[in-house]
Every structure is written in structure tokens, then in C-alpha cells.
C-alpha positions as CSV (number, residue, x, y, z in Angstrom):
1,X,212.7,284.0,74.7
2,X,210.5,282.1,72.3
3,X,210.7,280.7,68.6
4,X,208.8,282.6,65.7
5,X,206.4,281.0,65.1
6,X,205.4,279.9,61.4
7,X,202.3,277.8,60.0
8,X,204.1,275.5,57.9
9,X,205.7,273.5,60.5
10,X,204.9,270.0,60.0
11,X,203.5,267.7,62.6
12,X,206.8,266.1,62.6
13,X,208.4,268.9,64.1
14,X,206.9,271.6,67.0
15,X,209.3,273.3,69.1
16,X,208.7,273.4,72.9
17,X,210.0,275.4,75.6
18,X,213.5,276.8,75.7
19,X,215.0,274.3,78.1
20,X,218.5,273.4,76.8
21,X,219.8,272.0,79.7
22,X,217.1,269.9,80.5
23,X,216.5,268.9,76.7
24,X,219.9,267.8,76.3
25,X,221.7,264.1,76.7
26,X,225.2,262.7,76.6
27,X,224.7,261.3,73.0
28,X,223.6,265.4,71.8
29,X,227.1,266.4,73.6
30,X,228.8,263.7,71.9
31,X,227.7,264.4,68.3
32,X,228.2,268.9,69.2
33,X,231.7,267.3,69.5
34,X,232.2,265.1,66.6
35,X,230.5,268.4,64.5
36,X,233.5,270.4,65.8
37,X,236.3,267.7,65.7
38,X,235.0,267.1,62.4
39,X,234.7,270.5,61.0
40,X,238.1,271.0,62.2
41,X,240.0,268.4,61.5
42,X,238.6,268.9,57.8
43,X,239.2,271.7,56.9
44,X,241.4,274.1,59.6
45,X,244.6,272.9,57.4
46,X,243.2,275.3,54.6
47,X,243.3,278.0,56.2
48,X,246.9,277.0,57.8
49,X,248.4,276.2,54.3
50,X,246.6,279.8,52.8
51,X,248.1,281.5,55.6
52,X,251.6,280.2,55.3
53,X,251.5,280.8,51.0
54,X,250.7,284.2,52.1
55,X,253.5,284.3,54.5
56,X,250.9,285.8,56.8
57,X,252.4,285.3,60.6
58,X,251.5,283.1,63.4
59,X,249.5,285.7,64.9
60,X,247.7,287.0,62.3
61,X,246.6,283.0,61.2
62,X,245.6,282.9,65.3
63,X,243.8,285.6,64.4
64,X,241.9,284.5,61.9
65,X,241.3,280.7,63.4
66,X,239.9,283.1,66.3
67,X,237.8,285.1,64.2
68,X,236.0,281.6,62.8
69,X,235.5,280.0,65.9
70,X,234.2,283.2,67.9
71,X,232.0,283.8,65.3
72,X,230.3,280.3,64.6
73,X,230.4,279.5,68.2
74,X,228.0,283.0,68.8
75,X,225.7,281.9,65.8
76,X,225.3,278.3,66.1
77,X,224.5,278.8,69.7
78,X,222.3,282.0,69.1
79,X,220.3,280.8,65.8
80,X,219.6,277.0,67.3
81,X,218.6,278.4,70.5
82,X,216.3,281.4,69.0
83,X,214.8,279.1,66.0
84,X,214.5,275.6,68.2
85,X,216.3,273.9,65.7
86,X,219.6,272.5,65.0
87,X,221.7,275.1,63.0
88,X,225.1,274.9,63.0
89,X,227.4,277.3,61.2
90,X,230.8,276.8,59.6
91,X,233.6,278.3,57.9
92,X,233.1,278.0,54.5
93,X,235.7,275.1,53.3
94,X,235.7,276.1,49.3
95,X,236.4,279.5,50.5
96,X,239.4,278.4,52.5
97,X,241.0,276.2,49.3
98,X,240.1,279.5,47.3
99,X,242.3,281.4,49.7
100,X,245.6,279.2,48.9
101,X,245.6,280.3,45.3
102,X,244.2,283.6,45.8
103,X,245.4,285.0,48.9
104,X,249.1,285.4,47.7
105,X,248.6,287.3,45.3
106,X,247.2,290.0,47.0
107,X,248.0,292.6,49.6
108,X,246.6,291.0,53.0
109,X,244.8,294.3,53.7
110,X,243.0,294.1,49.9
111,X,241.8,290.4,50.8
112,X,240.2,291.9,54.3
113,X,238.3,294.2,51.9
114,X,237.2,291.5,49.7
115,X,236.2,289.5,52.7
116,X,234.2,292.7,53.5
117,X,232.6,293.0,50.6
118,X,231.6,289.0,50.5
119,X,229.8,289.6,53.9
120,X,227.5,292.4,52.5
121,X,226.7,290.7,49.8
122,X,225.8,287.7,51.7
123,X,224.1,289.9,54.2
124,X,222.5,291.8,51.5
125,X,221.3,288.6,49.9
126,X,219.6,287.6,53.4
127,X,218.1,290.5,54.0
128,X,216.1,291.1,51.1
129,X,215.3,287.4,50.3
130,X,216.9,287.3,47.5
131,X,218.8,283.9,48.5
132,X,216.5,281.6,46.0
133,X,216.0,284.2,43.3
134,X,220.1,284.4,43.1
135,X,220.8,281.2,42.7
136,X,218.3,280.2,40.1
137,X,220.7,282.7,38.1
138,X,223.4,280.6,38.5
139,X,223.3,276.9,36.7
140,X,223.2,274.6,39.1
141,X,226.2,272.6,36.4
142,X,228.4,275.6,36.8
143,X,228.2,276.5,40.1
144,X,228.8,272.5,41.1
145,X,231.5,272.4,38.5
146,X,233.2,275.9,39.9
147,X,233.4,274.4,43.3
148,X,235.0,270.9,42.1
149,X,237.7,273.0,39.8
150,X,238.4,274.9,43.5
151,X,239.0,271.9,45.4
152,X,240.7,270.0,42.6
153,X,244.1,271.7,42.8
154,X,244.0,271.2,46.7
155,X,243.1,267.3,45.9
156,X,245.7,266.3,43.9
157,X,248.7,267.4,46.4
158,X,248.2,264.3,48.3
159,X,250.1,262.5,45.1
160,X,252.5,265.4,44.6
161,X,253.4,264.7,48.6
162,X,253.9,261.2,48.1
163,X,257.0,261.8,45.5
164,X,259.1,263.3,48.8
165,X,257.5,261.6,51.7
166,X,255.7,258.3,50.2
167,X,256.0,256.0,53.3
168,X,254.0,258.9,55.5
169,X,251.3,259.4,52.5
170,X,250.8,255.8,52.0
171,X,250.5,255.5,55.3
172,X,247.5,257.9,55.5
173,X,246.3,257.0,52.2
174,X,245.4,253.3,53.0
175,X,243.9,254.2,56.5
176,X,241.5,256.0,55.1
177,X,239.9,253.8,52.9
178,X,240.1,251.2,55.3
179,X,238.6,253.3,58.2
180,X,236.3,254.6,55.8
181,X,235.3,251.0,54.7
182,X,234.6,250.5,58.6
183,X,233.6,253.6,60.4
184,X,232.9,256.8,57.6
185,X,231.8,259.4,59.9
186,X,235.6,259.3,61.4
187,X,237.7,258.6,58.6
188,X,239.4,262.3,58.9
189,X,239.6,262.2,62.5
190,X,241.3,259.0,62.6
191,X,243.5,259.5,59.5
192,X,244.7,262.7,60.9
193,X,245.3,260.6,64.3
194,X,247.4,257.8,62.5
195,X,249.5,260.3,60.3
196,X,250.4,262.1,63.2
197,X,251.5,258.9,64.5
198,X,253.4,257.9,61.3
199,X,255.0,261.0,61.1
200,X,257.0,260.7,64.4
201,X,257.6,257.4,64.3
202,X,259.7,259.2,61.0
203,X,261.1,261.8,63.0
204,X,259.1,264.3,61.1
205,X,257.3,266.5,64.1
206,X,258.8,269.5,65.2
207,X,257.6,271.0,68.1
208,X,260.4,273.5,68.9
209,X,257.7,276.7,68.1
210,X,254.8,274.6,69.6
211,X,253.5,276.5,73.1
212,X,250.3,276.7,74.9
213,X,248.3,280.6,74.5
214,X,245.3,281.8,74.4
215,X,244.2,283.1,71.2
216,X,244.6,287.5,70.7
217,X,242.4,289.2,67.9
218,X,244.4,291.2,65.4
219,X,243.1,293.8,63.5
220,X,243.5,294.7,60.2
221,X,242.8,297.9,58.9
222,X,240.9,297.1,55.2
223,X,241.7,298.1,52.0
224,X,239.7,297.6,48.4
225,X,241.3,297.2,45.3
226,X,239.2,295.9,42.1
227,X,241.5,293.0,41.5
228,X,241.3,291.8,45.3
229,X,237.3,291.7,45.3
230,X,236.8,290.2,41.2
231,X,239.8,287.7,42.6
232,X,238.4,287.1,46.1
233,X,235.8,288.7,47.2
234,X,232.9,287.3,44.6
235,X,234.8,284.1,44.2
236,X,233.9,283.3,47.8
237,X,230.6,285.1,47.5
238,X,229.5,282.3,45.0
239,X,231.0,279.5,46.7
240,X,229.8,280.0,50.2
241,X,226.3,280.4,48.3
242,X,226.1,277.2,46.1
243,X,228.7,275.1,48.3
244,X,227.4,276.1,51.9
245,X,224.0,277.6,52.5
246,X,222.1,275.6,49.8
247,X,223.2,272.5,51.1
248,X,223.1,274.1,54.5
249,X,219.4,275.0,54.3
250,X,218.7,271.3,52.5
251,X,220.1,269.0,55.2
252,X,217.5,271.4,57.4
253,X,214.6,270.7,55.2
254,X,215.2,266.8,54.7
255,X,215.7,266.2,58.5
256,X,212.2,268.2,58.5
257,X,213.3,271.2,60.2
258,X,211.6,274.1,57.9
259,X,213.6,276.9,59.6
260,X,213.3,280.3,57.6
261,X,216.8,280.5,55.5
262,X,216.6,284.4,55.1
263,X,217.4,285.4,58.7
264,X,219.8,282.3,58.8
265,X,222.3,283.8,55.6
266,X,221.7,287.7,56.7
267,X,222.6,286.8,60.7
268,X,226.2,284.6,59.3
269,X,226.4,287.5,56.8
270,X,226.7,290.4,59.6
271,X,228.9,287.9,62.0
272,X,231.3,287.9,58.8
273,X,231.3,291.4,58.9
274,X,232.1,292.7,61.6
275,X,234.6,289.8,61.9
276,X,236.2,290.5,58.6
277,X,238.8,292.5,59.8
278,X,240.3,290.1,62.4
279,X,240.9,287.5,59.3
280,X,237.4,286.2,59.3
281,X,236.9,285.0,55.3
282,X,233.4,283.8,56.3
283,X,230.6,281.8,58.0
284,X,228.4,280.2,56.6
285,X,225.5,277.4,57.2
286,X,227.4,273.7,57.7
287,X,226.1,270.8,55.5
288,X,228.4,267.9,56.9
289,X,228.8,268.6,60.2
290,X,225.3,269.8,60.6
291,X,223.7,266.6,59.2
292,X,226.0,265.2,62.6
293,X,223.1,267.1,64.9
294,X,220.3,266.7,63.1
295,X,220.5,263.1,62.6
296,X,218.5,260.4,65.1
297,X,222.0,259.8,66.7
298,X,222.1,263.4,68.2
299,X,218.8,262.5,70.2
300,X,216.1,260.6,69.9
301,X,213.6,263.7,70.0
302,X,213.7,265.6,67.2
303,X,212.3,268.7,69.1
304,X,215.1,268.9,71.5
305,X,218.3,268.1,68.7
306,X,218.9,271.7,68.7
307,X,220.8,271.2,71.9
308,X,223.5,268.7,69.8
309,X,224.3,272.2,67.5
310,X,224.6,274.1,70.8
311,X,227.0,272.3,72.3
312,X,228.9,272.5,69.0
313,X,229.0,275.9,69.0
314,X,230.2,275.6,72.6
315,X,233.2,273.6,72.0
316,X,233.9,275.7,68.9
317,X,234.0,279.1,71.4
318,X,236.2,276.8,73.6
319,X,238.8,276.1,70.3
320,X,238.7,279.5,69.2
321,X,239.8,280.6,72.7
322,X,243.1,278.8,72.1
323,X,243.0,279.6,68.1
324,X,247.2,280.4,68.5
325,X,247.6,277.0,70.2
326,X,245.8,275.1,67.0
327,X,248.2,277.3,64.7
328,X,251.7,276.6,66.5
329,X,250.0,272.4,66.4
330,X,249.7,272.7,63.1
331,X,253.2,274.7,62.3
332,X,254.3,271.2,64.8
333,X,253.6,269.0,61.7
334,X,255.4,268.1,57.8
335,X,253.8,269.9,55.3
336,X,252.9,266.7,53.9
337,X,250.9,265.5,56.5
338,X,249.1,269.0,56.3
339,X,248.3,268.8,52.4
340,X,247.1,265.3,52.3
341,X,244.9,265.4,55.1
342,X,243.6,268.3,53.5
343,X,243.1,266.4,50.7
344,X,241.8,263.3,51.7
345,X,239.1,265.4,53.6
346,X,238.3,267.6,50.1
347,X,237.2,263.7,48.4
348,X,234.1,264.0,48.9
349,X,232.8,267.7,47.9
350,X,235.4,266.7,44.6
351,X,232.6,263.9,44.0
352,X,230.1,265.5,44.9
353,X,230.6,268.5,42.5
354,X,231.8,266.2,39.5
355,X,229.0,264.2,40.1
356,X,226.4,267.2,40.2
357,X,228.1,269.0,37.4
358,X,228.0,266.7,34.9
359,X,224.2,265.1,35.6
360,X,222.4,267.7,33.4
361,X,223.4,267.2,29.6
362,X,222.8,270.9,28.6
363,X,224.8,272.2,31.0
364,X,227.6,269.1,31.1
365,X,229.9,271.0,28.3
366,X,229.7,274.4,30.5
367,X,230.3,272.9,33.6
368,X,233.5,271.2,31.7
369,X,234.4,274.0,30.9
370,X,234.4,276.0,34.7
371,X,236.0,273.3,35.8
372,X,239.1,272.8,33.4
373,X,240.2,276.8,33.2
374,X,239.2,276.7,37.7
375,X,241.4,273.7,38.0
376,X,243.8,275.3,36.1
377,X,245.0,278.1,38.5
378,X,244.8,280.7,35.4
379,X,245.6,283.9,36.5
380,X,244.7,286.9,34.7
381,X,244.9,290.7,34.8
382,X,246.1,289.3,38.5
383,X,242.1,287.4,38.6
384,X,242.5,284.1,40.2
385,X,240.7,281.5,38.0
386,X,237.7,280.7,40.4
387,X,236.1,283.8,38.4
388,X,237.6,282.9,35.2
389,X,236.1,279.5,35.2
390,X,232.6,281.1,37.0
391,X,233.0,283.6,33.6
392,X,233.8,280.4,30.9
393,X,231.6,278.2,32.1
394,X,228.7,281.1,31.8
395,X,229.3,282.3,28.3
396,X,229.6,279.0,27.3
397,X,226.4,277.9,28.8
398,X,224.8,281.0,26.4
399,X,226.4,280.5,23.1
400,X,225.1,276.6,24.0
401,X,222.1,277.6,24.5
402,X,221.8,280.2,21.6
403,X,223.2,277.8,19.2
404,X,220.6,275.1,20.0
405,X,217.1,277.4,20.0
């Protein structure tokens, strides 16, 4: 097997022989393993909390942790082997705090066609190189703004939790600004640790359900319905595209990895596909948790860091394996715990939208605007508000602009 070649890589970056095993090092297995304990710890409570408003069953949320893993274990490990380069896939985490609004609403076999119809345009989008021509279409404001309205609603519980269980909250609250003070990169992992902690020292833990299985793939026959793919479907679409592979592609380019980001979007595009049905609502490129491998810290060699995102896609086919023993873990824990570790880990892409929504002035009153009617929850002609506020903050944006030329 050997890379495709391409003459615009820089000096700074020419990749060798396919040798993983003799490229890689103890610190490149350590950070594949922070990128998955990270990922995880983030953002699988999303998917746990979506799951349960959508009273979907244990099996059916095993399913779909399955689906994830499976399919950005076989793509992180494929693309970073065939391109050289560290690429590591995710689930995409805006998609997930879409799903907890969204998903109820709809029949569970309507949301499998929406998921179906995200994948193809993703794929679609890949295949034709139209990734960079897209996006310009969308403000860069609005789509930072849409993604901070998402995550807003999914933010704030943390305070709502603390009304009913305030010693646990407060608990987790202050640990993580004081292990973020000290020690950033593990804030989640060891707020997560110490509320789990907290919450049996309060006799909040219930294991009763909790047993050890290996995870089985359900299938789910899809179904489209207008409503499911306006409500879900291009929601998720938009989100995995401004929220996931832009950044995605970035921390690529500014760790000087120029990896071609066409084949990248249409290869997690056709994984999302054909995983759809199992519960998969999408893979996409990781921003976070890839900057984890493609960092000096992975190894010293920038040539061989690739073998940091393999190993992460290892350990994520290893999870996956025992997706219904993550989902009876979680089921283990208060529902506080659950939503304020969800939200604690959502701080950050909240920022980071806010702040990139509001830095350009002619788009700052549209991007207001997607992010007041996504934050909130409006439902309409039984639309979820992710394409309400995507719709709002775009017509405003024109009259704006037509008012002012």
C-alpha cells in the first residue's frame, strides 16, 4: 500500500513507508487513548440522553453506540493508514445535542431516513468537491451562531440540575474549573471521574440493570417523511459540515498535514451510510480529539503521528465491541450527573461559536438572530428550530444586506 502522492507537500511533512508498528511509541498509544477517552467521555452522554427522550431501548441505544464506534474505528484506522497522516474521525457532537430536541418528535424509523439522507449529502458533497464551494454559501456568523443556539439548550441543564441535586452539581462544577486551571486536556475525564465518585458517596448509583455484553447491531428498516429530514436530516447535514469537517480539515492544515479533504468527507459520508440503519447519525472528521494526535505530544516525528490516530481508532473498535456495556454504565448513573457532564463538556464549542458568531459586524445581527429562535427549541409545522434559526438568521442576513447596498 502506498500514500497518493501530491506536490504540495511541504518539506515539513513527507510520508515514508507504511510501517505502523515500527513507527509507533508508547506516548502515540497514550494520546490514541486520551483521543478516545476524550471523545467519549464528551460527548457519548448525548447520545444516552437523546436515546432515553426518545424512549428508544437499551438495545437499540447499544446499537447505535455500536454503529459509531464500528464505523470511526474502520475510518480512522483506514484513512490515517492510506493518507500517512493523522485523521481521526468522530461522531458528530452538535448532531448528537440536535438529536435530544429532535429525535422525540419523530418516528425512530423517519430519523434513520433523515440520517440516510445526511450521509448522501455528505457523501455527495465529497464526491464532487463541492465541500469549499458549499460552505462559502453559508455565513460563516450563521453557521457558528446555529451551532451555539444547538448546544445552548444542552448547556444550561447543568443549572436546572443543580435545583434537585445541588451538592452533586457543585461538586462537579468546581472540579472542573479547578482541574481545568491545572491540567485542561482532562478536565472531562476527571470531572466525570469525581462526579461518579460524588454520586455514590450520595447513594445515587444504581447498578441493578448494569451487566457486562458484547454489543449486537440492530437494524432498522428506514422510513422518509418531509418533516423528519427538514427537522433532522439537514439540520445535521449543516452541523456536521461547519462544526466538524471545517475545523476537522483545519487542525490538519495548521499541524502541516495537507491531506486532500474531498476523499476524507465522501469516505465518513459512505461509512454513515451504510451504518445509518443500525442508529448511526453520523461520522465525521474530529477537531478536538484529533488535535490530541497531531500534536508534538503524540510523537516527536511528525511523519510517523499517524500511528497516535490508529491506535485511536483501535481502542474505539475495542469500545464499540461492548457498546451495550457503555449503555447499561450510563443507565448506572443520576440523570444529573449525565446532563451536567454533558454540559460542562459542551463549554467550549458554546464559546467558541458565540465568539465566532459575533466577530464579523455585518453578520453579528443575523447570527443573533440563528441563535435566539435555535436556542429557543421553536417547533414548527413539527420543524425542530435548528432549521428555523439556520432559515432566520439567512433571511435576515439578506434584508441586511439589501437594506444597506
Amino acid at each position: 500500500m502506498t500514500a497518493p502522492s501530491s506536490p504540495e507537500l511541504p518539506a515539513t511533512f513527507r510520508p515514508g513507508p507504511l510501517r505502523p508498528f515500527a513507527d509507533t511509541s508508547v506516548s502515540a498509544i497514550v494520546a490514541g487513548f486520551v483521543a478516545m477517552m476524550t471523545g467519549y467521555t464528551s460527548s457519548l452522554v448525548l447520545m444516552f440522553q437523546a436515546g432515553q427522550a426518545a424512549h428508544l431501548t437499551d438495545a437499540q441505544i447499544s446499537s447505535w453506540i455500536w454503529a459509531l464506534s464500528i464505523g470511526m474505528g474502520a475510518t480512522t484506522i483506514g484513512l490515517s493508514l492510506w493518507f500517512r497522516a493523522p485523521v481521526v474521525v468522530a461522531w458528530s457532537t452538535p448532531g448528537a445535542a440536535l438529536l435530544i430536541s429532535s429525535l422525540p418528535h419523530v418516528p425512530y424509523a423517519e430519523a434513520i431516513g433523515a440520517y440516510i439522507v445526511c450521509a448522501l449529502l455528505l457523501t455527495a458533497v465529497g464526491v464532487t468537491g463541492w465541500f469549499d464551494t458549499l460552505m462559502k454559501r453559508i455565513p460563516g456568523g450563521i453557521a457558528a451562531a446555529l451551532l451555539a443556539g444547538i448546544l445552548f439548550e444542552i448547556g444550561i441543564e447543568i443549572f436546572r440540575a443543580a435545583q434537585y441535586r445541588t451538592a452533586l452539581v457543585l461538586t462537579m462544577f468546581f472540579a472542573y474549573l479547578i482541574v481545568k486551571r491545572l491540567v485542561p486536556r482532562y478536565a472531562i475525564v476527571a470531572t466525570l471521574a469525581i462526579g461518579i465518585v460524588a454520586a455514590a458517596l450520595l447513594g445515587l448509583l444504581d447498578f441493578s440493570r448494569f451487566h457486562v455484553a458484547v454489543a449486537k447491531p440492530v437494524f432498522t428498516m428506514p422510513a422518509f417523511s418531509v418533516a423528519a429530514i427538514v427537522s433532522i436530516g439537514i439540520p445535521l447535514f449543516v452541523v456536521a459540515m461547519a462544526s466538524q469537517n471545517v475545523p476537522g480539515v483545519a487542525v490538519l492544515r495548521a499541524d502541516g498535514y495537507p491531506t486532500p479533504s474531498s476523499p476524507l468527507i465522501a469516505t465518513t459520508g459512505l461509512a454513515s451510510l451504510v451504518l445509518a440503519p443500525f442508529g448511526s447519525h453520523g461520522i465525521n472528521l474530529a477537531a478536538i480529539t484529533a488535535a490530541i494526535c497531531t500534536g508534538a505530544d503524540a510523537h516527536e516525528d511528525r511523519s510517523k503521528r499517524y500511528t497516535a490516530a490508529v491506535w485511536c481508532g483501535v481502542f474505539y473498535l475495542i469500545a464499540g465491541t461492548f457498546g451495550a456495556t457503555i449503555a447499561a454504565l450510563f443507565a448506572a448513573f443520576p440523570k444529573a450527573l449525565v446532563v451536567s457532564i454533558a454540559a460542562l463538556a459542551l463549554f467550549g464549542s458554546i464559546m467558541s461559536g458565540l465568539t465566532n458568531a459575533m466577530q464579523d459586524a455585518r453578520q453579528r445581527e443575523a447570527a443573533l438572530v440563528t441563535f435566539m429562535v435555535t436556542a429557543s427549541g421553536l417547533t414548527l409545522l413539527s420543524i425542530g428550530s435548528a432549521f428555523w434559526g439556520l432559515v432566520a438568521g439567512v433571511l435576515t442576513q439578506v434584508v441586511l444586506n439589501v437594506r444597506r447596498a
